[in-house]
Structures are given as structure tokens and as C-alpha cells.
TORTI-953546 format. One record per residue (C-alpha): residue in three letters; x, y, z. Coordinates in steps of 0.001 Angstrom, whole numbers, plus 500000, padded with zeros to 6 digits. Example, Ala and Ser with C-alpha at 12.3 -4.5 7.8 and 13.67 -1.06 7.14 Angstrom:
ALA512300495500507800SER513670498940507140
***
This chain:
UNK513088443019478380UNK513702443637474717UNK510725442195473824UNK509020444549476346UNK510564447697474646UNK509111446826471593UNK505526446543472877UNK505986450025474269UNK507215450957470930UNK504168449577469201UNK501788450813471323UNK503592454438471304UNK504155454519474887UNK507013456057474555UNK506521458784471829UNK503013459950473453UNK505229460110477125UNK507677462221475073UNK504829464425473769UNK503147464652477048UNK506498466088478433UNK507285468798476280UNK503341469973476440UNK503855470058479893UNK507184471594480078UNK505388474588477370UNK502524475136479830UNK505013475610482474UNK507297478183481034UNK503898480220479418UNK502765480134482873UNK506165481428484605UNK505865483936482056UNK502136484735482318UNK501490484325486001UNK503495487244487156UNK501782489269484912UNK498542488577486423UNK500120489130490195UNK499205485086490492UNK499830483385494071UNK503225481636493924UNK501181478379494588UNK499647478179491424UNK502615477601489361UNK503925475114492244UNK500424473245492291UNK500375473192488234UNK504248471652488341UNK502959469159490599UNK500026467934488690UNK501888467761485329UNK503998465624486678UNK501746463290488117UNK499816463233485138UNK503168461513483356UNK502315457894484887UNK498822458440483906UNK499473459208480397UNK502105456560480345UNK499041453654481276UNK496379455704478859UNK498484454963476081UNK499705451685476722UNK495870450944477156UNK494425453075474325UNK495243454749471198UNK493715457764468481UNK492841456292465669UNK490508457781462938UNK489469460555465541UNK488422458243468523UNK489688456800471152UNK489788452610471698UNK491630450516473109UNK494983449290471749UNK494896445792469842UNK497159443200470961UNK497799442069467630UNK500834442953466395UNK499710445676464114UNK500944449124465518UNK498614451969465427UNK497232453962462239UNK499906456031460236UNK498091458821460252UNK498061458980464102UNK501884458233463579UNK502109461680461757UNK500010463536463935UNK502537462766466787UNK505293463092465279UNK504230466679464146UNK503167467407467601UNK506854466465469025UNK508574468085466270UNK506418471809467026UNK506193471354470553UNK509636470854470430UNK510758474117468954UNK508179475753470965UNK509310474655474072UNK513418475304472749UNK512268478759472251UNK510275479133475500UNK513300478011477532UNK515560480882475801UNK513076483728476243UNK512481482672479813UNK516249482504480651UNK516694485591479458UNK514444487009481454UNK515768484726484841UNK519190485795483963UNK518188489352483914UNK515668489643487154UNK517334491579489366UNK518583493704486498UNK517242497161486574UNK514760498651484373UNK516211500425481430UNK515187503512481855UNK515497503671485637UNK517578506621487362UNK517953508249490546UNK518276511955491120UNK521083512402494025UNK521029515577495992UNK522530518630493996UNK525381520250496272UNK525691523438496969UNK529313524480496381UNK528978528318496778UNK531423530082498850UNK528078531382500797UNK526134528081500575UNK523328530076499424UNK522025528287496685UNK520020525415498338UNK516939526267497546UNK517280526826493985UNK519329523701492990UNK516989521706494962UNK513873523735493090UNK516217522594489725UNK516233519048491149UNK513075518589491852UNK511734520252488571UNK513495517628486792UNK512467514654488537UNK508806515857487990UNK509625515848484248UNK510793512585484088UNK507724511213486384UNK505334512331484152UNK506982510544481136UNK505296506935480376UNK508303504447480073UNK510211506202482454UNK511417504698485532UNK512684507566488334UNK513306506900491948UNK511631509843494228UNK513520512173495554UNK512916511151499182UNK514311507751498497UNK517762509144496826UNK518296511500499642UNK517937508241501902UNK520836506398500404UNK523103509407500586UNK522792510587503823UNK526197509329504494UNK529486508786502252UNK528508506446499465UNK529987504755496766UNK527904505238493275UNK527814501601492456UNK526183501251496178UNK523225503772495549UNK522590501846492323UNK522462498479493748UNK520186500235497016UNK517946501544494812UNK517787499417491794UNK518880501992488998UNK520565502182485736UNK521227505545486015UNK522248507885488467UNK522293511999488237UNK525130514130490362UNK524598517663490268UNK526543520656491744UNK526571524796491799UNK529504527042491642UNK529070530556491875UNK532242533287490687UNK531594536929490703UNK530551536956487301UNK528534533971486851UNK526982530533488205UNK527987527117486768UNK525522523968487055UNK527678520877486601UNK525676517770486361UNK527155513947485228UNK525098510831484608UNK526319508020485523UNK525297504156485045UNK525275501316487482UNK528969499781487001UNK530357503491487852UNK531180504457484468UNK530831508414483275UNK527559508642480419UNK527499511974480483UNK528068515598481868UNK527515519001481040UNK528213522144482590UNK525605524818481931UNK527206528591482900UNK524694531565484143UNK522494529242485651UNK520090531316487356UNK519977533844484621UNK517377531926482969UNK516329529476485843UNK512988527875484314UNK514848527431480788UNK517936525308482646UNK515202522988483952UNK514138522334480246UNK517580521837479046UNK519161519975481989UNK516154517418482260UNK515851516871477813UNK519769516600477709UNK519630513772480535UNK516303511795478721UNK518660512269475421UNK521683510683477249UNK519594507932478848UNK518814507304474707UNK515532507306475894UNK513092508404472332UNK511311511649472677UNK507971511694470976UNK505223514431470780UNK504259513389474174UNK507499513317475754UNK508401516287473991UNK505372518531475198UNK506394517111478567UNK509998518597478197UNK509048521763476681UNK505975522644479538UNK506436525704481870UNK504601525902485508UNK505161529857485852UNK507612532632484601UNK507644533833489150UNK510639532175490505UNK509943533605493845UNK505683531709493143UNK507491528924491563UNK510174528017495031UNK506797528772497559UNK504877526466495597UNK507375523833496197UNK507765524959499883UNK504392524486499839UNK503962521082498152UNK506131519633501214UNK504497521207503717UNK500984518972502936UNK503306515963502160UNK504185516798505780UNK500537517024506595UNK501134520985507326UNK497945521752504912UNK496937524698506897UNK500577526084506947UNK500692525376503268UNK497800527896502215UNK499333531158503469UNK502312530377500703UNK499679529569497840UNK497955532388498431UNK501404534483498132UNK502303532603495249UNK499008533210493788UNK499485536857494248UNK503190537198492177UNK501009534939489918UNK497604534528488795UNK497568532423486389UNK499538529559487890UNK497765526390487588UNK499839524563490066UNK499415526625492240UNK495277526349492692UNK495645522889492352UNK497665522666495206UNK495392525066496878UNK492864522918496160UNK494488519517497861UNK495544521480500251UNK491336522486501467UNK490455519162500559UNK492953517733502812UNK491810519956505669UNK488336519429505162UNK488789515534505521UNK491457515537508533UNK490851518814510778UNK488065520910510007UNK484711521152512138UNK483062523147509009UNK483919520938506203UNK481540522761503578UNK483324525739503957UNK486312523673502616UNK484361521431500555UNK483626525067498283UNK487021526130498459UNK488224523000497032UNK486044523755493894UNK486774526721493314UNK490684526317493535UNK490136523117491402UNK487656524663488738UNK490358527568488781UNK493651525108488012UNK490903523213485160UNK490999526642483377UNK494382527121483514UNK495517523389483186UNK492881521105481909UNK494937517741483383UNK496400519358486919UNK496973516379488428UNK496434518570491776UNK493241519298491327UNK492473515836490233UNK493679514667493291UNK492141517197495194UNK488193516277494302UNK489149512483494445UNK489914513238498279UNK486404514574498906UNK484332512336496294UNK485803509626497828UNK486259510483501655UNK483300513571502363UNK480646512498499578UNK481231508582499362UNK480762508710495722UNK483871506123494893UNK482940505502491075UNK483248509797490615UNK486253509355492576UNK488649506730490585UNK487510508925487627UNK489383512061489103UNK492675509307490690UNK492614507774487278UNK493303511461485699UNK495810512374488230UNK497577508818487725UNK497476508997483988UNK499394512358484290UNK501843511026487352UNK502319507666486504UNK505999507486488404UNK504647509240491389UNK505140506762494161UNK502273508616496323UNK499850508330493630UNK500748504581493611UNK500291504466497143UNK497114506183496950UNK495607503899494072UNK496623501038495926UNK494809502264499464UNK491685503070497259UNK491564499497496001UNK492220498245499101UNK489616500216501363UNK486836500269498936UNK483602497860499736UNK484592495576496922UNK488073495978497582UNK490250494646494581UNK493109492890496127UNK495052492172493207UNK495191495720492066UNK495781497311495090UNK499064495196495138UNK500010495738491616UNK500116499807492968UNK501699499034496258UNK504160497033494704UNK504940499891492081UNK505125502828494761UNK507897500877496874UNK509741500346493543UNK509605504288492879UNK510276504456496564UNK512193501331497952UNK514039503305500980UNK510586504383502268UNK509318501410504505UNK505580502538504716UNK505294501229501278UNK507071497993502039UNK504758497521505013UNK501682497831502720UNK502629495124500315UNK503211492944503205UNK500280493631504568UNK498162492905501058UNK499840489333500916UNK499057488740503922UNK495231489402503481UNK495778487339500351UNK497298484105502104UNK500338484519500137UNK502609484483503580UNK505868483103501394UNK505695486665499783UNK504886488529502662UNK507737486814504219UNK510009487462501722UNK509209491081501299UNK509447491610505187UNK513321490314504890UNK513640492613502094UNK512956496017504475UNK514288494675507225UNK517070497581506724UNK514229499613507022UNK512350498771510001UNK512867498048513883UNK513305494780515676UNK510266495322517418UNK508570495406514214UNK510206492808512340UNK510039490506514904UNK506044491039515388UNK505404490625511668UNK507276487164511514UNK504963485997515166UNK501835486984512976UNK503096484708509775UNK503796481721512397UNK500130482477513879UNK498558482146510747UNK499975479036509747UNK499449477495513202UNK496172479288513690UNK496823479762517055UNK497760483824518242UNK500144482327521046UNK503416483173519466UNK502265487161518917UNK500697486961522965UNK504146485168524029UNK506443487736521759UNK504595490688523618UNK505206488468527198UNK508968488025526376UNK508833491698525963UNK507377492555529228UNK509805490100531360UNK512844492123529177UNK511967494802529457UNK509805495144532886UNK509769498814534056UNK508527499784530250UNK504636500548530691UNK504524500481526728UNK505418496808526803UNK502334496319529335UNK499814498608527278UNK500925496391524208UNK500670493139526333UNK496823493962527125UNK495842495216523650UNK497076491996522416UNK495705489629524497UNK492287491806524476UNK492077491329520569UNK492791487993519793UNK491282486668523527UNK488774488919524034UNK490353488367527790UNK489233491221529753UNK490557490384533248UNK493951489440531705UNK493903492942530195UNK492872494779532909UNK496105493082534720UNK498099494260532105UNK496688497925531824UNK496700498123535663UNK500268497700535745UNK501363499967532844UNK499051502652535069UNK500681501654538036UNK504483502451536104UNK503499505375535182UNK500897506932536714UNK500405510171534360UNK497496511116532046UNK499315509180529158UNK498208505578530552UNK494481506848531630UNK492504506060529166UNK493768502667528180UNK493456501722532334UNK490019503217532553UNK488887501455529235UNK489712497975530799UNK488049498964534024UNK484868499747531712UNK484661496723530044UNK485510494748533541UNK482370496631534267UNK484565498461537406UNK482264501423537037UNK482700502279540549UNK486579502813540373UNK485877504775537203UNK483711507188539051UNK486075507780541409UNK489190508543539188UNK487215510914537568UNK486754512562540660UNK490207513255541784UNK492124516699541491UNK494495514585539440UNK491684513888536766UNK490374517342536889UNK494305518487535698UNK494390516333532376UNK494535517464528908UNK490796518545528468UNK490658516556524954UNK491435513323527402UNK488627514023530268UNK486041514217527426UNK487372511140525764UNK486941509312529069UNK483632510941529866UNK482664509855526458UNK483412505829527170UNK482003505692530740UNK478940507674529683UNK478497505015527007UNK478858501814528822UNK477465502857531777UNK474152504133529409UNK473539507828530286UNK471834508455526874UNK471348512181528074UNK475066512968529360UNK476331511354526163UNK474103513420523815UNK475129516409525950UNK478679516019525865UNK479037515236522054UNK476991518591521562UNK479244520811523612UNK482279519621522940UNK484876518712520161UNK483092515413519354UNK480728517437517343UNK483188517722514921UNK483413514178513677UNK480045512991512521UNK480355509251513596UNK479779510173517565UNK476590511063516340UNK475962508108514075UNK476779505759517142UNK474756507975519913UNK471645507382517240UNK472906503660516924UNK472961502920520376UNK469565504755521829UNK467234503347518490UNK467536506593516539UNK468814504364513740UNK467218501056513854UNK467265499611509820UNK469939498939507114UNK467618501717504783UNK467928504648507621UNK471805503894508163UNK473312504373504208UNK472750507924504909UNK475596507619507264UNK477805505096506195UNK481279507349505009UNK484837506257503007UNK486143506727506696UNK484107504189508258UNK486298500831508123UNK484529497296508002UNK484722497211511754UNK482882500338512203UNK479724499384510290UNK480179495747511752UNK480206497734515199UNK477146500010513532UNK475284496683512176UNK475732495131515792UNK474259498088517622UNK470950498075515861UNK470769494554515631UNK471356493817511620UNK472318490250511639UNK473043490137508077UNK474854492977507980UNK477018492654510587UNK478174488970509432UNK478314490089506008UNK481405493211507335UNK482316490461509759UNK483264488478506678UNK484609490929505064UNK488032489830503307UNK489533492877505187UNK488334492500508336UNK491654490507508646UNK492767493713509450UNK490443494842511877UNK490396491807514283UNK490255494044517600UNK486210494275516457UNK486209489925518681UNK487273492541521315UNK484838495008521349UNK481601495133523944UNK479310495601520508UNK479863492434519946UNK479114490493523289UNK475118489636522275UNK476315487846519560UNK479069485804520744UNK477318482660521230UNK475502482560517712UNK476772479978515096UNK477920482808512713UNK479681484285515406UNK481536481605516594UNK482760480750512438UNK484144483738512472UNK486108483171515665UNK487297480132513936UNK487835481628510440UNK490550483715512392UNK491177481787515219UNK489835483943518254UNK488337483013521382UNK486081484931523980UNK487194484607527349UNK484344485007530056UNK484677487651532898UNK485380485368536087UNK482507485626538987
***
């Protein structure tokens, strides 16, 4: 044995091993550092672990079998000899710096394991001001306060504020500071309350840090003599406290005024909620008022602006009109405000949405960003434009998700759209993880639905989401929602019409109103049950529906029943004239658009990959349609196996690989 240890010594098994191990254990911490920085899979660092240590038996027979000598590599002499001293050095000077550069690796990433959870430095939370008035009059205007200064500290770069939505979340009900911190991952947070005597109003607001300890508090008297000037001071005193250092930047930031018109400055902010609310058209009447006490406030166009842009995407049937008022309002708020993030926002919604012109369109979301870069809407935003756009860029579009639900961790939509990112990704661990994480946030029904799909995915089978929604129906028996959910489901993944006709027959036969039509007369339709159909839509109970619904339905039998005439008719008299893609598939479907070149005209931001596979499969495109079929986020769009579209296809080669890529089937109609 001893004389065995001294072979290995001459032949520098064990020194090179020793090398090996700490270039290894370097690459490992570098990567643990720089993986997360570049959003890597969690697999990656796992896979590279593995490999690095399998290479140590490798490198242990390499260099019992050869040595560096001279600058090549031969095989070690069995002469008693050694190898060359200069190799000798050489390794030793490779221990000796790998060595410190793996001792300092290991203390700069336990520092940052030992501080992971910790929360970012400059991170606060702005809880609801109170009101402490003897009248309880002052809502509006300590919430206008409030909200003034969270916009502040939003805008400055470094800055880490929760939204307001998110702190009013975690203190809807008695809370203990300490509690909101943890909840929301802060440093800081801000209290705030009014007073009122007969002679004067006193703000009192404290800062406090996450173990409950007092940083600061001020009391500012006459409050609302001088209401925009409070904002300044209450919002540069709390960055000062925070020891946060004000530059130029952050100074200009501090020291900027929206208006001198309280009463334009508090309907702006009405207004501002009312399209967060999706209340666009409600919104305008205020701007316009606002507008009027003053005309030279920026914010106020540029919210005029969103506002028209927003309509003209989501409700208007005369979207130029809109389209023009956008510009104006926006070229209006440019004048006044040469960054309004408002207006920025405002001609990224129709650049991107109405004129498909996405390049344009990241130039104006970039802007608004660059000037909100703590705005956990913008985030979201960013993150959906990534996600939707033709080349969608996964990896960014997480990077903003992932930032909007830290600015906004109580507000599960966000939550939902990491998941949903990680999951296109194949990083299900994550997903997983992230879904346990908002679980405070979401229902059972929910929850339990996401964590079927993950088990789907890694069985690649869809039985345990069909069997959740089956469970549900046996619970829960008299619900026609669990029956409607039931037939989607197996429809889908299946493509099982008769199993979902079943299904939607009994939801319709639970509850027989209008609110269950459609879905029942859609599986009769593609059970080809024209007949019973027809005769539904000839009952005095049809004839009583919502009128939107009767067209709807008249729409889907006219289509699969082929009455090219009827269609064109009712799309032209009615308000599916409004949305441009009934037209698109009425040309689609009777020839009117029969090549790739004719349809680019028509393909719009709101057309998902399973519309133009659906428009691509109507005119016969093979290469198209496998190319959206393909799609990385058609993952998301799997009810296309379901639709009739794709039925001449279903037998083709291509067809079928996408089946398997995500594990569908097509079930035939029985004879």
C-alpha cells in the first residue's frame, strides 16, 4: 500500500485530483453566482455539478496514465523519475491561486446565501394614511399625498417600493408591522395619519424598518395649506431617512410638480383608477374637467391619451376616430412633458395592438419603462409584450414578470404569469415552487388544477387534469359549472366530441337558462346535430335571449353548417362588424383569402398563434399552419387539437407530432 502511495505521488495523481477539485468547485460557485443572473434553468447548475464530479475518476486515470511535460501531453514513464519540475511549478501555482480563488468565492457566495431572503435595501411599503379627522373628511387628499409619494419613489432607479394595491392588501385587517414586512418583503415601512383642529391640519408620518424599530417621523402642521409642496417634502425627507443618495436625477425627481389645480390634480388620480379598472370611457369626462381647471397639465393628456387608446383597442366600432384622439392627447402631453410615461404608453397600445408595428412599439414601452421602472404594471406589460410577440423572448418576459410580482407580491395575476412562463419553459420545479408561494393568494380550485397540469406534463398523459375535473363533477353533482368545465377539458386535450356533448348536455339539462346555450349548442355543432340546433333556435325560449347570444349562435351554426350568404349577412348587420377578424375568417373560409402574401394584411397583435394556425388551416397553408402549430406558445393555446379547422389535417405526419409533442389524441365521432 505504501509503495502504492508513492507511485501516485510520482505520477501526481494526487496533486492534479486536488487541482481538478478546486477548478471544479470555482466553476461551480461562478456559476451559482452567474446563472441567476442570466434567469438560467435550475438544471443547468444541477447537470454541471454532476458532470464535474464524474469527471474526478477520469482525471484521476488521465494522470496516472499521462503527464504535461514541455507543453505536451505523453504518457507517464515507469521509471522512477517523477515528472518535469517545471510542470511541478505550474501545479503547484495552479493549487495555490485556485485556492484563494475558490476561499474567496465561497465567502462572497455565503454572503449572498445567508442573505437571500433578506430584503432589498432600499425596499419600502407605503401603508394606508388614516384619516383621523373628527369628520373623516380627508380621504381623498391623504390618499392623493400617498399616492404622490409612492409615484416619486417609483420613478427613482435603485429604488425598491411595493404598489400601493399590494400594501392596502396586507392591511386590510389588524396587523402587526413586523408581519407586513415579512408579507411583503420590505425594509421599510411608511405609517401616515391626518389630524385636523380648528386652526390647522397635522400630517404625522413614521418610518419604520423590518424588526419594528422607529427610523423616523415627522409631523408636518398646515398640511393642506400648501398641498403639492408637502408631497415634495414628505417623500425627500423619507428617501433622506432611508439614507438613500440623492443625485441630480433623483433630485429633479423630488423637486418635479404635475399641476398647481388640486381639484385637476385629485380627478386625475380618480381618473388614473378608473382605466386601471378598465372604466376608460368613464375616465375621459374627468380629464376633460381636469383639463379645463388646467391646460397645461401634461398628465393629464397623457392619460387622456391611454385612456382613447385603450378604448380604441377594447370597445370601439370606429377605432380611427380614437386612433386620432390618441395623437393628439399624446403629441399634446410631448409638449408639455417630453418623457410622459402616459403618452408613451398610450401609442405603444396602438403601435403594437391596432397597427402591428411591434419594433415602433417597444420604442414607446421602453420610454415609459425607463421613466417607471418600479411600476409593477409596466413590468407586467413588458413581460406580456415579450411573451405575445412572434419571436417571443421567454427569458425576458420572465425577468419582467418576475419583477412586477416583486413590486406587487399580494396581487396573484402576476404570480400566475410567472408560473405560467416556467411552465412554457419546462422549468416545472420553479413553476411548482412559485405556485406554493401564492397559494395564499389563490383558490383550491385553482391550485389544485395547476399542480394536475405539472403531473400531466411529466407523465405526458392529460388524465390527472380530465380525472381532477371528474372528481369535481361526482362532488359536486348539481353544479353545471363543474360539467361545462368537464367537457371543455376533455374536448381540448381529447378532441372527444361525444364525451363533450355528454358533458355539455347535462350542464344544459341543470340549468336550462341562456347561460349554458351556447356551450350545449357548440357541442351539438361539432357532433354535427344540426337538426336539434335548428330547432332550439326556433323556440320562444331562444327568441327571449340576450340578443348578443342569438347572434353568437347564429354565427356558429351558420358557419358549420356553410351558409356563406347568412354568415356574410349577419356579420354586416350586426355587432360582429365591429371586430375585424369575423371578416378575416368569413374571407378565410369562402376563398376570399387563399395565400400567405394576401393574409399579412390581416394578421393583428390580437390574433394569438391559434388564430393564424386556425387562419393557415382554413386556406390550406401547410407550412404555415405547422410552423404556429409549433409555435413555443402554442403550449398555451392547446384547445386549437379541438377545433373543427383542424379535422383535414389530423391524419398528416406533422399533425400527428404535434399531438405527440403535447400529448393529445383525436377521438373519432362514433357511427
Amino acid at each position: 500500500m505504501n509503495k502504492f502511495f508513492k507511485e501516485l505521488k510520482r505520477r501526481n495523481v494526487i496533486r492534479e485530483t486536488i487541482a481538478y477539485i478546486i477548478v471544479a468547485w470555482v466553476v461551480l460557485q461562478a456559476g451559482s453566482i452567474l446563472f441567476p443572473i442570466f434567469d438560467a434553468a435550475d438544471w443547468i447548475l444541477k447537470t454541471l455539478t454532476i458532470v464535474l464530479i464524474a469527471g474526478i475518476p477520469v482525471v484521476m486515470i488521465f494522470s496516472w496514465l499521462y503527464e504535461l511535460s514541455d507543453g505536451r501531453i505523453r504518457r507517464t514513464s515507469s521509471k522512477d523519475d517523477g515528472v518535469s519540475e517545471k510542470s511541478d511549478r505550474r501545479l503547484n501555482m495552479l493549487i495555490v491561486v485556485g485556492g484563494i480563488i475558490a476561499i474567496s468565492l465561497f465567502f462572497v457566495v455565503g454572503s449572498k446565501v445567508k442573505n437571500l431572503d433578506a430584503p432589498n435595501e432600499y425596499s419600502i411599503a407605503i401603508l394606508p394614511f388614516k384619516d383621523l379627522s373628527p369628520d373623516k373628511d380627508k380621504g381623498q387628499l391623504i390618499d392623493g399625498i400617498r399616492e404622490n409619494i409612492w409615484d416619486r419613489l417609483q420613478k427613482i432607479e435603485g429604488m425598491d417600493p411595493r404598489s400601493n394595491r399590494s400594501s392596502e392588501a396586507a392591511t386590510l385587517e389588524e396587523y402587526i408591522l413586523s408581519d407586513v414586512s415579512s408579507k411583503l418583503k420590505v425594509k421599510y415601512l411608511l405609517e401616515g395619519s391626518v389630524q385636523t383642529t380648528e386652526n390647522q391640519s397635522i400630517l404625522s408620518v413614521q418610518l419604520w424598518n423590518d424588526q419594528d424599530e422607529l427610523v423616523w417621523e415627522e409631523d408636518y402642521n398646515n398640511s393642506f395649506d400648501d398641498y403639492f409642496l408637502i408631497q415634495k417634502l414628505v417623500s425627500r425627507d423619507v428617501v433622506d431617512a432611508m439614507n438613500f443618495k440623492i443625485g441630480p436625477k433623483t433630485n429633479k425627481i423630488l423637486e418635479a410638480s404635475e399641476t398647481d389645480n388640486l381639484d385637476a390634480y385629485l380627478l386625475v388620480l380618480k381618473a388614473d383608477r378608473l382605466i386601471l379598472n378598465h372604466q376608460a370611457l368613464d375616465a375621459i369626462p374627468l380629464l376633460e374637467e381636469a383639463l379645463d381647471l388646467d391646460p397645461d397639465y401634461a398628465n393629464a393628456y397623457g392619460a387622456m391619451a391611454y385612456a382613447y387608446a385603450t378604448f380604441s383597442w377594447h370597445y370601439s366600432e370606429n377605432p380611427e376616430k380614437f386612433i386620432r384622439l390618441t395623437n393628439e392627447n399624446a403629441k399634446k402631453a410631448f409638449e408639455l412633458d417630453p418623457n410622459n410615461s402616459k403618452a408613451n404608453m398610450a401609442l405603444y397600445v396602438i403601435h403594437d395592438v391596432l397597427f402591428d408595428k411591434p419594433e415602433k412599439a417597444f420604442e414607446y414601452l421602453n420610454k415609459a419603462l425607463e421613466m417607471n421602472p418600479n411600476d409593477p404594471l409596466l413590468q407586467l406589460e413588458t413581460g406580456a409584450a415579450y411573451y405575445f410577440r412572434e419571436n417571443a423572448d421567454l427569458n425576458k418576459s420572465l425577468f419582467h414578470f418576475k419583477r412586477a410580482y416583486e413590486l406587487e407580491p399580494l396581487e396573484w395575476i402576476n404570480g400566475r404569469e410567472v408560473i405560467e412562463t416556467y411552465k412554457i419553459m419546462g422549468r416545472f420545479e420553479e413553476a411548482e415552487a412559485m405556485l406554493n408561494e401564492i397559494k395564499p393568494l389563490v383558490d383550491d380550485d385553482y391550485y389544485e388544477l395547476k399542480l394536475a397540469e405539472f403531473q400531466a406534463f411529466r407523465e405526458r398523459d392529460w388524465s390527472p387534469v380530465i380525472n381532477l375535473y371528474k372528481e369535481r363533477t361526482i362532488k359536486d353533482s348539481l353544479n353545471p359549472r363543474r360539467y361545462r368545465q368537464l367537457a371543455f377539458t376533455i374536448d381540448w386535450y381529447w378532441d372527444d366530441n361525444a364525451e363533450m356533448l355528454k358533458n355539455a348536455r347535462t350542464a344544459f339539462e341543470i340549468d336550462s337558462s341562456h347561460r349554458f346555450l351556447r356551450h350545449y349548442t357548440s357541442a351539438l355543432l361539432e357532433n354535427h346535430k344540426y337538426q336539434e340546433v335548428e330547432e332550439i333556435m326556433n323556440t320562444t325560449f331562444f327568441n327571449n335571449c340576450p340578443e348578443k347570444l342569438k347572434i353568437d349562435i347564429k354565427h356558429d351554426y351558420f358557419w358549420a353548417t356553410d351558409r356563406h350568404g347568412d354568415l356574410k349577412n349577419l356579420i354586416d348587420s350586426t355587432f360582429l362588424s365591429e371586430d375585424p377578424r369575423n371578416y378575416i375568417w368569413y374571407k378565410a373560409k369562402t376563398g376570399l383569402i387563399d395565400s400567405p402574401d394576401s393574409i399579412e394584411d390581416y394578421i393583428y397583435y390580437q390574433f394569438s398563434v391559434f388564430d393564424r394556425a386556425k387562419l393557415f388551416a382554413l386556406i390550406g397553408n401547410r407550412d404555415s399552419l405547422y410552423y404556429y402549430l409549433h409555435h413555443p406558445l402554442m403550449e398555451a393555446w392547446l384547445v386549437v387539437n379541438s377545433n373543427p379547422t383542424m379535422d383535414p389535417y389530423r391524419d398528416e405526419p406533422e399533425y400527428k407530432a404535434f399531438q405527440e409533442k403535447y400529448f393529445l389524441k383525436s377521438t373519432p365521432l362514433p357511427d
